[in-house]
C-alpha positions as CSV (number, residue, x, y, z in Angstrom):
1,X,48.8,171.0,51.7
2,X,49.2,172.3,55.0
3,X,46.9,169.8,56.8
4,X,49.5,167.6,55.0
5,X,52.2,169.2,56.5
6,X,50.4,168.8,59.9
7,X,49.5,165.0,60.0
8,X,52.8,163.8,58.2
9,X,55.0,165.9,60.7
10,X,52.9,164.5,63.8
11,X,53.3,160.7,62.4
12,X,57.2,160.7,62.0
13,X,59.3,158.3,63.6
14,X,56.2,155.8,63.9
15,X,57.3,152.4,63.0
16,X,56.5,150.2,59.7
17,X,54.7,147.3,62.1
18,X,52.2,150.6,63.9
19,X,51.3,152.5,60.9
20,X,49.7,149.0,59.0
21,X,48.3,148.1,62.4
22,X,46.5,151.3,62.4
23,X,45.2,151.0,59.4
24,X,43.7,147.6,59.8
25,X,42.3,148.7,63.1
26,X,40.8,151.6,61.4
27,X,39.1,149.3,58.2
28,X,37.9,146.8,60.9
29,X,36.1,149.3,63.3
30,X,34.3,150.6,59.8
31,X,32.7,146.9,59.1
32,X,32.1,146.6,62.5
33,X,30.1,149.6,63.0
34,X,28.4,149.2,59.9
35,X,28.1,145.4,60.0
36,X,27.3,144.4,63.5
37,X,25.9,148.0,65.0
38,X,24.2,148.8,61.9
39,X,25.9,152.5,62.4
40,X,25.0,154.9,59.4
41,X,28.4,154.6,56.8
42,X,28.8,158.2,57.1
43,X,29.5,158.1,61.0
44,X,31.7,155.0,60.7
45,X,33.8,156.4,58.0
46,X,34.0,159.3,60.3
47,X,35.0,157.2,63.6
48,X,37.3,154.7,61.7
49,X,39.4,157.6,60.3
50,X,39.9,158.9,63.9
51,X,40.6,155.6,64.9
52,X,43.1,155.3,62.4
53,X,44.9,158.7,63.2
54,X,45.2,158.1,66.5
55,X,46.6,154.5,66.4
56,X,49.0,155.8,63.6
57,X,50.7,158.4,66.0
58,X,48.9,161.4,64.6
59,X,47.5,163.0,67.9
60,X,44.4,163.5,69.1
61,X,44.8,167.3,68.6
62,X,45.2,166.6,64.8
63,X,43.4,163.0,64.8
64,X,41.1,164.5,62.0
65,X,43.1,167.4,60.6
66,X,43.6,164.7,56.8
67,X,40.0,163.5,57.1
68,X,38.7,167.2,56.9
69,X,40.9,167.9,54.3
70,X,39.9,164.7,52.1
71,X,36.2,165.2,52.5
72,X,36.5,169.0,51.4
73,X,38.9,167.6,48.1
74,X,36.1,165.0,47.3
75,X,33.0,167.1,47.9
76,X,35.0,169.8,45.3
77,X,35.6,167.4,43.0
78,X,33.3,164.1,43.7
79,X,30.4,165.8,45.2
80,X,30.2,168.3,42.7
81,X,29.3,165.9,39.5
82,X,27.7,163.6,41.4
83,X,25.0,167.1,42.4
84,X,25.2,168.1,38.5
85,X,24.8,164.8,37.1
86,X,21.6,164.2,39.8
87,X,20.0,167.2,38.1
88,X,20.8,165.4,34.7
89,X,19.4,162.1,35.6
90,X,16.2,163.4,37.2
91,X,15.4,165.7,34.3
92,X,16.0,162.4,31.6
93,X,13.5,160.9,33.8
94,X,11.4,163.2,34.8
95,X,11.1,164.1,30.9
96,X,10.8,160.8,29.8
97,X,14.0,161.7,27.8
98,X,15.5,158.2,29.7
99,X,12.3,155.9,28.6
100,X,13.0,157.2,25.0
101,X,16.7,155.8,25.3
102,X,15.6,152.8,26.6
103,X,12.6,152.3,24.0
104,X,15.9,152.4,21.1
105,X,17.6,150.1,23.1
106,X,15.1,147.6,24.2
107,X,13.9,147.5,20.6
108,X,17.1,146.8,18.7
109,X,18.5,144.5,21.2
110,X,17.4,141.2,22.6
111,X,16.8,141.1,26.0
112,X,19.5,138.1,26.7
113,X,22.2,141.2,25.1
114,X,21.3,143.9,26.7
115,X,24.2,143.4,29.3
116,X,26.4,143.4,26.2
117,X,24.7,146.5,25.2
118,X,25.5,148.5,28.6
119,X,28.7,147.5,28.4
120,X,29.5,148.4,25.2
121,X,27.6,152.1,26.4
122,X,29.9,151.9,29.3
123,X,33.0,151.2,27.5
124,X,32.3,154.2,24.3
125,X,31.3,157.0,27.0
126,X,33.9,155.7,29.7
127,X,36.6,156.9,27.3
128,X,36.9,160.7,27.9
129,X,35.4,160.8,31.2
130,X,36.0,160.2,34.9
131,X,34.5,157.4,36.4
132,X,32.2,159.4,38.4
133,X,30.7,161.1,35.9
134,X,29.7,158.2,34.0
135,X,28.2,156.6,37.0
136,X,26.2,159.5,37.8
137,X,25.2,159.8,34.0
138,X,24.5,156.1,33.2
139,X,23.1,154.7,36.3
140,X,19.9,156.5,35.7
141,X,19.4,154.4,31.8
142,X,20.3,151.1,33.7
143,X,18.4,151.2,36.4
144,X,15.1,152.4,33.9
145,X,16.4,149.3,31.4
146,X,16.6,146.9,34.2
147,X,12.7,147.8,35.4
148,X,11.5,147.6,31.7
149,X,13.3,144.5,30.8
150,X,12.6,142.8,34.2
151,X,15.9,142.1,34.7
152,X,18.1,141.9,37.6
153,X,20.3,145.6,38.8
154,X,23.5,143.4,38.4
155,X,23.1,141.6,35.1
156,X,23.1,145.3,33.4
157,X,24.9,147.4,36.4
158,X,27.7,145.4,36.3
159,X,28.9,145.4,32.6
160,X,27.9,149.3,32.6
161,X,30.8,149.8,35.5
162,X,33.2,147.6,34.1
163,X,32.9,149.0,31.3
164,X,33.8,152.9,33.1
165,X,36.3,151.0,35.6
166,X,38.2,149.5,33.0
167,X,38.6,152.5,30.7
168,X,39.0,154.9,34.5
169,X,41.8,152.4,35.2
170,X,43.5,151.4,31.7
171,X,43.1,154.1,28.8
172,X,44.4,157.5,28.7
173,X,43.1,160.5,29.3
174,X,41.9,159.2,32.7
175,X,44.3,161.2,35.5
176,X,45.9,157.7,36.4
177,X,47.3,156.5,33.3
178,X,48.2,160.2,32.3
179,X,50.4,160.5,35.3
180,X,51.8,157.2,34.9
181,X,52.7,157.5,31.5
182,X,54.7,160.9,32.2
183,X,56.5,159.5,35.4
184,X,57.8,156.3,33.3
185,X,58.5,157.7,30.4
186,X,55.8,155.7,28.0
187,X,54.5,156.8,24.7
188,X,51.1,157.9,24.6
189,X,50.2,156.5,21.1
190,X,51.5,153.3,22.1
191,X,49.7,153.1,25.6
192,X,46.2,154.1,24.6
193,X,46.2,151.6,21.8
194,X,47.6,148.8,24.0
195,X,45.2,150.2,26.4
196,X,42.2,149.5,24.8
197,X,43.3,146.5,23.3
198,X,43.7,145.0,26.9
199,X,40.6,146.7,27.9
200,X,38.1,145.2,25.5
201,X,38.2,141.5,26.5
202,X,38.6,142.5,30.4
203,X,35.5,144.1,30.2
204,X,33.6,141.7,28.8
205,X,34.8,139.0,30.9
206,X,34.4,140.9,34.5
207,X,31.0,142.6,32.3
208,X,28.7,140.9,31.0
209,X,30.5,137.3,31.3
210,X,30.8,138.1,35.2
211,X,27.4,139.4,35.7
212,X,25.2,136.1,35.2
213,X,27.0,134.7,37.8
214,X,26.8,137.6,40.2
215,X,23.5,138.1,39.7
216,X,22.4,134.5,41.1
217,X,24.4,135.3,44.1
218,X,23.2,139.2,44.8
219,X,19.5,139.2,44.1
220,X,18.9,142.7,43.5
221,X,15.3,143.6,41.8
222,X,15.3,147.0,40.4
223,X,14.2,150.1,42.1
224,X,11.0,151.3,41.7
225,X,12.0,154.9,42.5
226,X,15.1,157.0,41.7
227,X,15.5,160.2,42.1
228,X,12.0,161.0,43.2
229,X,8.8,160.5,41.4
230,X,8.8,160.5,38.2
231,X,5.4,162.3,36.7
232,X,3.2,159.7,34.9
233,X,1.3,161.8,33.1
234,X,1.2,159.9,29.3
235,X,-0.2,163.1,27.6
236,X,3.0,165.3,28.8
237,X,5.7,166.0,25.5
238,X,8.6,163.9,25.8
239,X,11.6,165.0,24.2
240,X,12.7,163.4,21.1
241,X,15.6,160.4,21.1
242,X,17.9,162.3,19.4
243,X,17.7,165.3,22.1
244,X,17.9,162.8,24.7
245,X,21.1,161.3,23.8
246,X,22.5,164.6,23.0
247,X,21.8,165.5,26.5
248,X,23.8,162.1,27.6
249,X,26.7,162.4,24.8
250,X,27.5,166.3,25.6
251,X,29.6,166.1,28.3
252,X,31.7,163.2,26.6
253,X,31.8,165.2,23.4
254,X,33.2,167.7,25.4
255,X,35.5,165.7,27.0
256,X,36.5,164.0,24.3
257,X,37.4,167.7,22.4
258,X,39.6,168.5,25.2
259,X,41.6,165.5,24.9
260,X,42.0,165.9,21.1
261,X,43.5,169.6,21.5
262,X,45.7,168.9,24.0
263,X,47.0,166.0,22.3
264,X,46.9,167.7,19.1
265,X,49.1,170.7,21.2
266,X,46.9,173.2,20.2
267,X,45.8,173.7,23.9
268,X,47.8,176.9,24.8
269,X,46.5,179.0,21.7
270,X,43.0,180.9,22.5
271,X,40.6,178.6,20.6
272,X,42.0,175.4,22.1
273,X,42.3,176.8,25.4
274,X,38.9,177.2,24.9
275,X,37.9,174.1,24.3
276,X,39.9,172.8,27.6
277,X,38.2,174.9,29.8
278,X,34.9,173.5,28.3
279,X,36.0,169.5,28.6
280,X,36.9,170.3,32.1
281,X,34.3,167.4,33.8
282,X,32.9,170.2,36.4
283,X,32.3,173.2,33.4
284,X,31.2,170.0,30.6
285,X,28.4,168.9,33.1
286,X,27.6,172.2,34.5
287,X,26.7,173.0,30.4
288,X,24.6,169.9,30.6
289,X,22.8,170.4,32.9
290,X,22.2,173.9,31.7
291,X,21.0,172.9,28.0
292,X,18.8,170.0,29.5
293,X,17.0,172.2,32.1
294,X,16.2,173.7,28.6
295,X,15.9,170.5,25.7
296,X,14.1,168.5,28.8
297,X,12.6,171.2,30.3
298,X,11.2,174.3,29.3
299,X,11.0,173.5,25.7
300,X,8.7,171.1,27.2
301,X,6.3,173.5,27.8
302,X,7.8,173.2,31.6
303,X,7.6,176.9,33.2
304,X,10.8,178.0,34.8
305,X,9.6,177.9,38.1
306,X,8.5,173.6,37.5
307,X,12.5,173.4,36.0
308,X,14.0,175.3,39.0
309,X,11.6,172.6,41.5
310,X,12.2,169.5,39.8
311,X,16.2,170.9,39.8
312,X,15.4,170.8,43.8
313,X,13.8,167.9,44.0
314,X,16.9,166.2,42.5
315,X,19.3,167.0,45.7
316,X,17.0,165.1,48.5
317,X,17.7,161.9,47.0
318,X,21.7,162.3,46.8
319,X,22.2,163.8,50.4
320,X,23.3,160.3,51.5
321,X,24.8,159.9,49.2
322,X,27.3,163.2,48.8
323,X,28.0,162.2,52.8
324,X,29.3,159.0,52.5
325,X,31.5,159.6,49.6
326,X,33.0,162.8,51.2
327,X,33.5,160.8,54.4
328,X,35.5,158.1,52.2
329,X,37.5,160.5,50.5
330,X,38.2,162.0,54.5
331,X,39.5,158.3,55.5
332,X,41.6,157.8,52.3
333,X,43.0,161.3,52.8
334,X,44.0,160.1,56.4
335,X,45.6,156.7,55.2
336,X,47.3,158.3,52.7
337,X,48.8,161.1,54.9
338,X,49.9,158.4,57.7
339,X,52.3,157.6,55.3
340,X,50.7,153.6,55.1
341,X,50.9,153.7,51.2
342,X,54.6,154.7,51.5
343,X,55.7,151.8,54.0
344,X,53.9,149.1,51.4
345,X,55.3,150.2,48.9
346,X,59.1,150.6,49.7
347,X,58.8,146.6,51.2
348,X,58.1,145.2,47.9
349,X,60.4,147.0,45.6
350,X,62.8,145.2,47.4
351,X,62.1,141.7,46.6
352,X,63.0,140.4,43.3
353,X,59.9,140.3,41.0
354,X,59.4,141.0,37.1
355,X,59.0,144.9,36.5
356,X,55.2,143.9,35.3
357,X,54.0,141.9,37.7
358,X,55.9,144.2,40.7
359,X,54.2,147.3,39.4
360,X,50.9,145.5,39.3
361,X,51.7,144.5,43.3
362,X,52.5,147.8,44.1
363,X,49.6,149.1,42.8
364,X,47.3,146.9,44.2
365,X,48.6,147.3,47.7
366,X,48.5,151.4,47.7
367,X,45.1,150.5,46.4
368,X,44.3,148.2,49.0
369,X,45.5,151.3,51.6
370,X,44.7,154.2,50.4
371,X,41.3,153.4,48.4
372,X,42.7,155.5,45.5
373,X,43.0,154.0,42.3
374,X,44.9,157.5,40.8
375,X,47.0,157.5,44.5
376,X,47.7,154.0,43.3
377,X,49.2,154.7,40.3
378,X,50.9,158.0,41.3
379,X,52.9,156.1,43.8
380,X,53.4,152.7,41.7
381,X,54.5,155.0,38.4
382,X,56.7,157.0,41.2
383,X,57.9,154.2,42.6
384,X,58.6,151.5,39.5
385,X,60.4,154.8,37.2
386,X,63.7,153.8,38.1
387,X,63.1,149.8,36.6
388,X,61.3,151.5,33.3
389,X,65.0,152.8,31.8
390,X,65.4,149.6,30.9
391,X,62.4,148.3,29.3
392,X,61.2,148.6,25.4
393,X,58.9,151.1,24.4
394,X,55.9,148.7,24.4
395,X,57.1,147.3,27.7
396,X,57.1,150.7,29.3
397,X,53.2,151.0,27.9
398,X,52.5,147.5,29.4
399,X,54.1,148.8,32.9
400,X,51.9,151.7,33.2
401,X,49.0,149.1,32.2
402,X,50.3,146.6,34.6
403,X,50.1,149.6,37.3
404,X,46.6,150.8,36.3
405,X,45.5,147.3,36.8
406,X,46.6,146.9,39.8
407,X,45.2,150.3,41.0
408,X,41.6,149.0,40.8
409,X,42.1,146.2,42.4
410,X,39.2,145.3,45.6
411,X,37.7,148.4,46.0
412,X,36.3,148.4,49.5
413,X,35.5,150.4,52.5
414,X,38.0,152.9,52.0
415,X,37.7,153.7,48.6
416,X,35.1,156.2,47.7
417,X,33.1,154.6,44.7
418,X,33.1,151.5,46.8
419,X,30.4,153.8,48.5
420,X,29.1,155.8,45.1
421,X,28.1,152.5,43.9
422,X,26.0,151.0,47.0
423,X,24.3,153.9,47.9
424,X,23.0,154.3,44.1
425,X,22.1,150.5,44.0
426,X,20.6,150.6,47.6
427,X,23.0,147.5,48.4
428,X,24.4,146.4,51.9
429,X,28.1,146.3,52.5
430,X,28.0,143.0,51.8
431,X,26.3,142.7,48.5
432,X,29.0,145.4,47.6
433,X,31.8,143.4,48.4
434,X,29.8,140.5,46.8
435,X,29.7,142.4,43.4
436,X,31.4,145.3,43.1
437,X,34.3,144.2,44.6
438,X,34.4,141.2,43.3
439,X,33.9,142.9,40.1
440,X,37.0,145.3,40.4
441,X,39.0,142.1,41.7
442,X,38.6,139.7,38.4
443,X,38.6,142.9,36.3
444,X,42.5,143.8,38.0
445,X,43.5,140.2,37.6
446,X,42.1,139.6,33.8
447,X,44.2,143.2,32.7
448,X,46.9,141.9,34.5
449,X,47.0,138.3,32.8
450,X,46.1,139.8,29.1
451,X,49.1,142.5,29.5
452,X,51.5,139.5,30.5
453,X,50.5,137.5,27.9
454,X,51.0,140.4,25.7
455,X,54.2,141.4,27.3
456,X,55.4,137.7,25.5
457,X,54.5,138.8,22.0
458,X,55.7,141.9,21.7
């Protein structure tokens, strides 16, 4: 809050014209060094936000005052699951817990559905949790299904994250469309049901639909190592199917029990407070990872000295990545406190466009800026409240849908799953922007069309 203070009181009285020339400056020197000097992400992220501070007024004395600040908010919260959820995938696969979840699902599913299968995975888990903890927590199956099946990382990775970025994006109780829905007013009922009504066909067309395409474009083999060396010992116990999905399905369980006793209101007695603090993501995947250093460890006949290694062995692999997302959180921190977001957004409230289709705009350029999609929706919500007085009750739910499409709209450079997602498909830049981006882009343009074709129905 303070560093807030700082960097907004150091940028006042900068003109509309400087502060989005500063932040193009700042997204170009990032591809630059990354692109043409080959520059480690982590040091361009680092360089572009000063870049961007500087050229946005800031001062040199506080040129990296936000960009602290943001990587300490996303290590707290980002880093922190993406560590726990390491230690999850390396013990599925270290168990062989993660070949017995692929074994069900290779054998009761064609090999020409199995990106219909991850989605569908994607979609069911993506509903109580954060998008980064279903990353972290699926990636691991996909990439294992993808080297059994022989098939490519983007025919099954990209269903699997549209799948999370739809639900992340569209369907409460994701942050984003929780905010949204108490700044305009909507009724919750009404917007989760619309929600996942838009959701479904989205996902399949920027899922599995999207994929095949993709996939001829990106050729992307799977790895043949993630998160360390898996023993290969076939006499070693591997845990049953039924303990290795429980391990998987905990934290959303948890999650999901949260969700139902706050809705239910029973979240400020002592038993449904209770179950809040346990469907918090941070204490639902620290449990996880607790009971499967136990169901995938030592009731393995692992000692607890082999758990506590292989929990150690988990972290070298993820160093990267931790870095690079912190640094993107650090650059969106810096773009959002140089007030860019705000002068986007006031500029096209004032033209005269359909409160659907204006929220959607907003969104997607505080996206485009910040790197945010909850930012995105903050602001847009914020920002469109005034125009929802007006609208129907299912209209209101189709603005804050119309706003959550928009707010994952081209991830890129800036945004920190932009990085997440590379770094755990050992991609380029460009063969990110050449999927996942792509992938966010028709996924934000099919919600939009669906909830204006919608908004004529109903």
């Amino acid at each position: 809050m303070i560093a807030h203070q700082l960097v907004t009181a150091a940028a006042e009285g900068v003109g509309e014209t400087q502060l989005i020339f500063a932040a193009i400056v700042g997204i170009l020197v990032i591809v630059a060094l990354i692109v043409g000097l080959k520059m480690h992400p982590f040091l361009a992220l680092t360089l572009g936000a000063g870049v961007l501070a500087v050229l946005a007024g800031i001062g040199y004395t506080d040129a990296f005052t936000s960009f602290v600040a943001g990587v300490g908010t996303t290590v707290a919260g980002v880093g922190l699951l993406i560590a726990l959820g390491a230690i999850i995938g390396k013990l599925l696969i270290d168990s062989g817990g993660a070949d017995e979840i692929v074994d069900a699902i290779l054998s009761r599913t064609p090999v020409q559905r199995l990106p219909w299968a991850m989605a569908l995975i994607a979609f069911v888990i993506g509903i109580p949790l954060f998008f980064e903890v279903g990353v972290v927590l699926l990636i691991p199956v996909v990439m294992l299904a993808a080297r059994r099946s022989k098939l490519s990382m983007i025919v099954l990775g990209i269903p699997a994250l549209a799948g999370l970025s739809a639900l992340h994006g569209l369907v409460p109780p994701h942050p984003g469309p929780l905010i949204a829905i108490d700044a305009l007013g909507a009724d919750l009922g009404t917007t989760l049901g619309l929600g996942l009504l838009v959701a479904t066909p989205t996902v399949i067309i920027a899922g599995p639909l999207l994929a095949k395409p993709l996939a001829r474009w990106v050729v992307l083999p799977p790895p043949d190592v993630f998160l360390g060396e898996a023993r290969t010992d076939e006499d070693a116990r591997r845990p049953r199917f039924g303990v290795a999905l429980m391990v998987v399905l905990l934290p959303v369980v948890l999650m999901l029990l949260r969700t139902v006793v706050e809705a239910s209101g029973a979240g400020e007695n002592p038993v449904g407070q209770v179950f809040v603090f346990l469907g918090t993501p941070l204490v639902a995947l620290l449990i996880t990872t607790l009971v499967a250093m136990v169901a995938l460890g030592t009731s393995l006949g692992n000692t607890r000295a082999q758990v506590s290694k292989l929990v150690d062995s988990s972290f070298a692999p993820i160093a990267s990545i931790l870095l690079i997302v912190a640094a993107g959180g650090g650059f969106k921190q810096t773009l959002v406190d140089s007030g860019v977001g705000d002068v986007i957004a006031s500029g096209i409230t004032d033209a005269a466009i359909p409160p659907l289709l204006a929220g959607w705009i907003v969104a997607v350029l505080i996206r485009l800026a910040t790197g945010s999609a909850t930012v995105a929706t903050i602001t847009a919500a914020g920002i469109m409240a005034p125009l929802a007085t007006d609208l129907s009750t299912t209209h209101v739910a189709l603005l804050v849908l119309a706003i959550g499409a928009g707010s994952v709209f081209l991830s890129h450079v800036n945004d920190a799953g932009f990085w997440l997602v590379k770094e755990y498909f050992k991609m380029t830049v460009g063969q990110t922007f050449k999927t996942w981006s792509l992938m966010e882009t028709v996924l934000s343009v099919t919600a939009l069309i669906f909830v204006l074709l919608l908004s004529l129905v109903i």
